[in-house]
C-alpha positions as CSV (number, residue, x, y, z in Angstrom):
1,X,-20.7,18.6,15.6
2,X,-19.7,22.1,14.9
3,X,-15.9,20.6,13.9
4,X,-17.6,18.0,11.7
5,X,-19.6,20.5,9.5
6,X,-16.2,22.4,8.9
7,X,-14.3,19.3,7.7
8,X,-13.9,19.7,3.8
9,X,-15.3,16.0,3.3
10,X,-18.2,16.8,5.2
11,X,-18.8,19.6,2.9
12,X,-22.0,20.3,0.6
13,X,-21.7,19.3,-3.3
14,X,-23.0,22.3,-5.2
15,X,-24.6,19.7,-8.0
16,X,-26.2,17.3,-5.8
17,X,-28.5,19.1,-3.9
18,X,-31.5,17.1,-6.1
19,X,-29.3,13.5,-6.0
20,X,-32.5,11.9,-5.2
21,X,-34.3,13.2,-8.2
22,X,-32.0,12.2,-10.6
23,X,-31.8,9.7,-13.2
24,X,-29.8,6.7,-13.2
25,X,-27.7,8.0,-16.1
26,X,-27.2,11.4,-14.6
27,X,-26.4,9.9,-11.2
28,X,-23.4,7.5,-12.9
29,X,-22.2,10.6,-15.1
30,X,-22.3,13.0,-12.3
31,X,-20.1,10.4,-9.9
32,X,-17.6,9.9,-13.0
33,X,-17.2,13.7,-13.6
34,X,-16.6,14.0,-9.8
35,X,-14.0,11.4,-10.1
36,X,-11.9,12.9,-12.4
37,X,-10.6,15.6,-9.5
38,X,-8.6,12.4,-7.6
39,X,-6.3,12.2,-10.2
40,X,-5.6,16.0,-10.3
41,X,-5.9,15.9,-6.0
42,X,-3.1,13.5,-5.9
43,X,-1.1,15.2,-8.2
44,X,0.0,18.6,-5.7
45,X,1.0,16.1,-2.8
46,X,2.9,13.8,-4.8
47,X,6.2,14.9,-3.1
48,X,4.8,14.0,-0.2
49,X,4.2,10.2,-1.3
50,X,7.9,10.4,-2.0
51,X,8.9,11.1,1.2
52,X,6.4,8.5,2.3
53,X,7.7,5.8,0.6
54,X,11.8,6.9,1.0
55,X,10.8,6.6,4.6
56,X,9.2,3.2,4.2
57,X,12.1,2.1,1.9
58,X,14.5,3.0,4.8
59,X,12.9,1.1,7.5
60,X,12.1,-2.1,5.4
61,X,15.9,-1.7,4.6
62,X,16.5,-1.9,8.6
63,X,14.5,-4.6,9.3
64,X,11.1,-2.9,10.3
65,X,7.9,-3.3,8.9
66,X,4.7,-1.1,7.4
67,X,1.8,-0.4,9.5
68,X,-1.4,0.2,8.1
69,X,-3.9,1.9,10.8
70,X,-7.1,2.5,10.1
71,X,-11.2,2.1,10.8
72,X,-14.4,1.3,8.7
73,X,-13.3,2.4,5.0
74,X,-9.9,3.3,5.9
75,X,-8.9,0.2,7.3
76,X,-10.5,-2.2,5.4
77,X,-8.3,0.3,2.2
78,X,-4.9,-0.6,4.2
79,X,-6.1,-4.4,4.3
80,X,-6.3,-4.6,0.6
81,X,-3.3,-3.8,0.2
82,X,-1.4,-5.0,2.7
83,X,-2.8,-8.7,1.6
84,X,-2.0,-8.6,-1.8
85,X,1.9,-7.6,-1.2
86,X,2.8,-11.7,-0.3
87,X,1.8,-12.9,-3.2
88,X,2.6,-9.9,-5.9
89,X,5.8,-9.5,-4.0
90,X,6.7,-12.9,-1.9
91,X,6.7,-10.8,1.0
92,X,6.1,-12.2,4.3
93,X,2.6,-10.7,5.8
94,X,4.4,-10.0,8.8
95,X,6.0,-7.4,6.9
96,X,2.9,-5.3,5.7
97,X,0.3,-5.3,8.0
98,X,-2.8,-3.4,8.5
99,X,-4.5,-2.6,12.0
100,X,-8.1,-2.1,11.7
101,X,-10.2,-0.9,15.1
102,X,-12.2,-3.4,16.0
103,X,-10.0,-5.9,14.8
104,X,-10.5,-8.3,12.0
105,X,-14.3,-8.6,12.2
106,X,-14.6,-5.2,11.6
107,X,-13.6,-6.4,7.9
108,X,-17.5,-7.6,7.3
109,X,-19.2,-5.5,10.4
110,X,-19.0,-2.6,11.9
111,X,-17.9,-2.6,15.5
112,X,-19.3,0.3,16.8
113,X,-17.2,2.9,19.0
114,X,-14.0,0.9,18.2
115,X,-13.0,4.1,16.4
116,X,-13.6,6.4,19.4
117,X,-11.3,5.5,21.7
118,X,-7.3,6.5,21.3
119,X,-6.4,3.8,23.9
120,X,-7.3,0.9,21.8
121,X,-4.9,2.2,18.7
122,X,-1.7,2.1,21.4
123,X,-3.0,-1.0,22.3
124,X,-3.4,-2.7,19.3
125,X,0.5,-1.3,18.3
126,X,1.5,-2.8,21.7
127,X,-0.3,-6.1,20.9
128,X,1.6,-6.3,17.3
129,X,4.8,-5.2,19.4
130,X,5.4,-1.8,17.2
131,X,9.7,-1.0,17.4
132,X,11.3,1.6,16.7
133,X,12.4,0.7,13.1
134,X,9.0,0.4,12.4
135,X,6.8,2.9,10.0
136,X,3.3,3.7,11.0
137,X,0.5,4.8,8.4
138,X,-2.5,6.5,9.9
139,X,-5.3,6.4,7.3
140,X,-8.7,8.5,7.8
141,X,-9.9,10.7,5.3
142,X,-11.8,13.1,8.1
143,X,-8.1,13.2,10.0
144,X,-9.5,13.3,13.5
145,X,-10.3,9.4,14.3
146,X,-9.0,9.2,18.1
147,X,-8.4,5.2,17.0
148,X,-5.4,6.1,14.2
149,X,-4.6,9.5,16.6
150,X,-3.8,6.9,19.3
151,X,-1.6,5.0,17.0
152,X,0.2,7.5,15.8
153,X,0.8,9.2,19.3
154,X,2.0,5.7,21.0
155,X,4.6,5.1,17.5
156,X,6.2,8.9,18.1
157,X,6.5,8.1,21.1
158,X,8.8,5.0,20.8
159,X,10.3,6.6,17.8
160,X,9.1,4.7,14.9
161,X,8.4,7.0,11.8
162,X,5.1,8.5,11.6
163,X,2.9,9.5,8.3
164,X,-0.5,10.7,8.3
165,X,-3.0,9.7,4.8
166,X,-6.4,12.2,5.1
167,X,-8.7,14.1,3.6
168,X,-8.8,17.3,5.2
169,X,-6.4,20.1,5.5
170,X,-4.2,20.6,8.6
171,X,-5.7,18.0,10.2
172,X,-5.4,16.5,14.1
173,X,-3.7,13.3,13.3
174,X,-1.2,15.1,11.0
175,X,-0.1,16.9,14.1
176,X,1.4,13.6,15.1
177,X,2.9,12.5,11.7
178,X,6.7,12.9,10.6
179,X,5.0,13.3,6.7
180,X,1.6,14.4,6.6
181,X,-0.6,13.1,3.1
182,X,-2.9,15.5,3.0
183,X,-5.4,15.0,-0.6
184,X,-7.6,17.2,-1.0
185,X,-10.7,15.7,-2.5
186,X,-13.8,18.0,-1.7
187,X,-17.0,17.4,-0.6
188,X,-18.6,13.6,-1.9
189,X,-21.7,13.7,-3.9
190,X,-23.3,11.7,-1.3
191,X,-22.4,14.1,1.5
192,X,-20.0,12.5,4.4
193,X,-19.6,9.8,2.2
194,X,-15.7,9.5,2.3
195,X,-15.8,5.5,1.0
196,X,-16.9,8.1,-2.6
197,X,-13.4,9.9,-3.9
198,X,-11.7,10.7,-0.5
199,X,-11.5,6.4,-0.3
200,X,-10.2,5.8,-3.9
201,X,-7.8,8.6,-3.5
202,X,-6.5,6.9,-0.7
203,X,-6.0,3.4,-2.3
204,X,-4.2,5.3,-5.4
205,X,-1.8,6.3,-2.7
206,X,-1.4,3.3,-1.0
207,X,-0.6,1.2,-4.4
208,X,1.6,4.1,-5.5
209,X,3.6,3.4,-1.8
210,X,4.4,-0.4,-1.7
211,X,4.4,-0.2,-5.0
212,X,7.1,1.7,-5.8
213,X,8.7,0.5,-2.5
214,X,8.6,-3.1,-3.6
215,X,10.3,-2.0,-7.3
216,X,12.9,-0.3,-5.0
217,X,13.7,-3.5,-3.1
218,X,14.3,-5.5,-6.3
219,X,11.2,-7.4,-6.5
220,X,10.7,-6.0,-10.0
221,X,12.7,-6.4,-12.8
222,X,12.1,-4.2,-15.8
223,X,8.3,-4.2,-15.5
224,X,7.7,-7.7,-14.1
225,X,6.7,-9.3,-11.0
226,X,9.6,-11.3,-10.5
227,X,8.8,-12.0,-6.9
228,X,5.8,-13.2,-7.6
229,X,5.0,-16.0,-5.1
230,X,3.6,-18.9,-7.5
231,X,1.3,-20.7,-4.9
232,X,-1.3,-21.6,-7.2
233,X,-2.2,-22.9,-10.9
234,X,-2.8,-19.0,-12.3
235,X,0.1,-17.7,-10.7
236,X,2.4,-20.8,-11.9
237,X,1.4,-19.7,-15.1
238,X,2.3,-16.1,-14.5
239,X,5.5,-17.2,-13.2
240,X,6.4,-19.0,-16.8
241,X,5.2,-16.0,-18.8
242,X,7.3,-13.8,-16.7
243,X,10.3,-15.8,-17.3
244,X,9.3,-16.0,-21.3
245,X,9.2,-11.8,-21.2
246,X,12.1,-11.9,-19.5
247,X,14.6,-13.9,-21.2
248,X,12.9,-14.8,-24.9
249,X,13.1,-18.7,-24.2
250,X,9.9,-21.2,-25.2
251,X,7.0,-21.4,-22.7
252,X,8.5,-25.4,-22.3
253,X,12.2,-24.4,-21.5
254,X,10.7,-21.9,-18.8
255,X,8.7,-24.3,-17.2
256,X,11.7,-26.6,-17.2
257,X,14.0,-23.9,-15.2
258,X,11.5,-23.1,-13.2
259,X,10.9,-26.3,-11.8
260,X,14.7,-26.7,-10.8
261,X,14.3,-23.3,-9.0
262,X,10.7,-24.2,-7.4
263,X,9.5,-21.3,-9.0
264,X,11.6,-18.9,-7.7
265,X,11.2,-16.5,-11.1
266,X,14.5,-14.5,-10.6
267,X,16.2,-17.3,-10.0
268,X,15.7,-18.5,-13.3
269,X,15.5,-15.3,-15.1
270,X,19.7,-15.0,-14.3
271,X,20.3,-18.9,-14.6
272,X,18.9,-18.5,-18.3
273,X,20.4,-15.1,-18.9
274,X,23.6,-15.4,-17.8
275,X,24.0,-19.2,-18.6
276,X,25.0,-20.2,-15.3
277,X,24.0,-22.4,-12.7
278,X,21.1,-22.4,-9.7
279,X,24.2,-22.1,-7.1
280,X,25.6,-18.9,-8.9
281,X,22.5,-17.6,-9.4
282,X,21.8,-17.9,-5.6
283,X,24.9,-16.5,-4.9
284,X,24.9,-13.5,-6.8
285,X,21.2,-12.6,-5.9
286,X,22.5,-12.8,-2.5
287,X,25.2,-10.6,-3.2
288,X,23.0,-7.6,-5.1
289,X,20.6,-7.8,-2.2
290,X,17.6,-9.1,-4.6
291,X,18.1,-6.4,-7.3
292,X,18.3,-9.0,-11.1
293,X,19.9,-6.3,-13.1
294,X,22.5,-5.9,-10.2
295,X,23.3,-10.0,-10.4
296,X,23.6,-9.5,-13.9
297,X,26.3,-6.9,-13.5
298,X,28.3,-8.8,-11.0
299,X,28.6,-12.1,-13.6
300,X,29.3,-9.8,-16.1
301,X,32.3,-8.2,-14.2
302,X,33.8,-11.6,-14.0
């Protein structure tokens, strides 16, 4: 308990001592000013989000995958966004994934003590069969859950990059991470309450990560989702604005592309561009590795 008082998250907010005497209005004006510090927080370990995502960069680049490992808050943070990369980014959803303790039920429920024990995070590495080319993400704002220490631990030790995401400074887990995220948040208004600002903090940070990472991997082009994976009637939609930003042709002559390509968006982003056919445009996405403007180049060399 005594370690627990002396975490800065755990801390004492020296303007909410009379939280439950307040008014709604000063409640939801107090919690916005209080806000305005993530922003700043993430600000001073910024170059440490670099070296997060170079490193995630580099092992997607060899054929690993992301690891998001967390419990309660945190791991229901690296679920969010590990779901949403397959269809911004037509990733597979082997390739970001996110280990919860307790599993997938802890989603809606809490499983209580799942986060205690450091033998269940190596396990549930083991289970996903973690490699060496892998990159592991230990999420928990407090930095001491023995469920993400596990983790981390049991990825060192089969070499797999390590990086630590917390809340508190110097913390255990970061003793076992290759790049240690360490945002400094303060004390919640609701004291112990790390799902306040130490949470959103953490989701910033995890956007800003695959992200940037995805951009880097060519599945952006200029500022569009051109990996978008149109598996629905919204995102089909999407997929025909996209190419309409992209290329300045009528919402009809998009849709009429796209539909060769099975709305594959770069692909017909560089058949309309460059005036060539769905073969060529294969080919030459094949050859830049995914990147459009790095297609472009090599038909223009010709």
């Amino acid at each position: 308990m005594d370690r627990l008082t002396k975490l800065e998250t755990e801390g004492y907010h020296p303007k909410t001592a009379n939280l439950d005497l307040m008014s709604i209005t000063e409640i939801v004006r107090l919690m916005n000013e209080d806000d305005v510090k993530i922003p700043q927080a993430i600000a001073k370990v910024l170059p440490e989000i670099e070296r997060a995502i170079e490193a995630v960069i580099i092992a997607i680049k060899n054929g690993g995958r992301l690891f998001y490992v967390g419990a309660g808050t945190s791991g229901r943070i690296g679920l969010l966004d590990a779901v949403e990369c397959p269809p911004t980014f037509s990733t597979s959803s082997e390739l970001v994934q996110a280990v919860l303790a307790g599993g997938l039920d802890a989603v809606v429920v809490a499983v209580e003590g799942a986060e205690d024990n450091e033998a269940l995070g190596q396990e549930a590495l083991q289970h996903r069969v973690l490699q060496a080319k892998d990159i592991v993400i230990g999420i928990a704002a407090s930095g001491r859950t023995p469920f993400v220490k596990g983790a981390l631990v049991y990825a060192q030790q089969i070499g797999a990059k390590t990086v630590s995401l917390t809340s508190n400074p110097q913390s255990m887990i970061s003793r076992y991470a290759d790049i240690a995220i360490e945002v400094m948040t303060g004390p919640e208004i609701l004291t112990g309450s790390t799902r306040l600002k130490a949470a959103t903090a953490h989701k910033q940070i995890l956007n800003m990560i695959t992200t940037t990472t995805m951009i880097k991997l060519g599945k952006v082009y200029k500022n569009l989702m051109v990996d978008v994976h149109a598996s629905n009637v919204k995102l089909r939609e999407r997929a025909k604005k996209i190419v309409c930003d992209a290329t300045g042709v009528s919402y009809q002559e998009a849709e009429s592309v796209l539909t060769q390509t099975d709305y594959k968006v770069k692909l017909a982003i560089i058949m309309l561009l460059m005036e060539t056919t769905y073969e060529e445009a294969e080919r030459l996405l094949a050859q830049s590795e995914g990147h459009v403007r790095t297609a472009m180049e090599l038909k223009n060399r010709k």
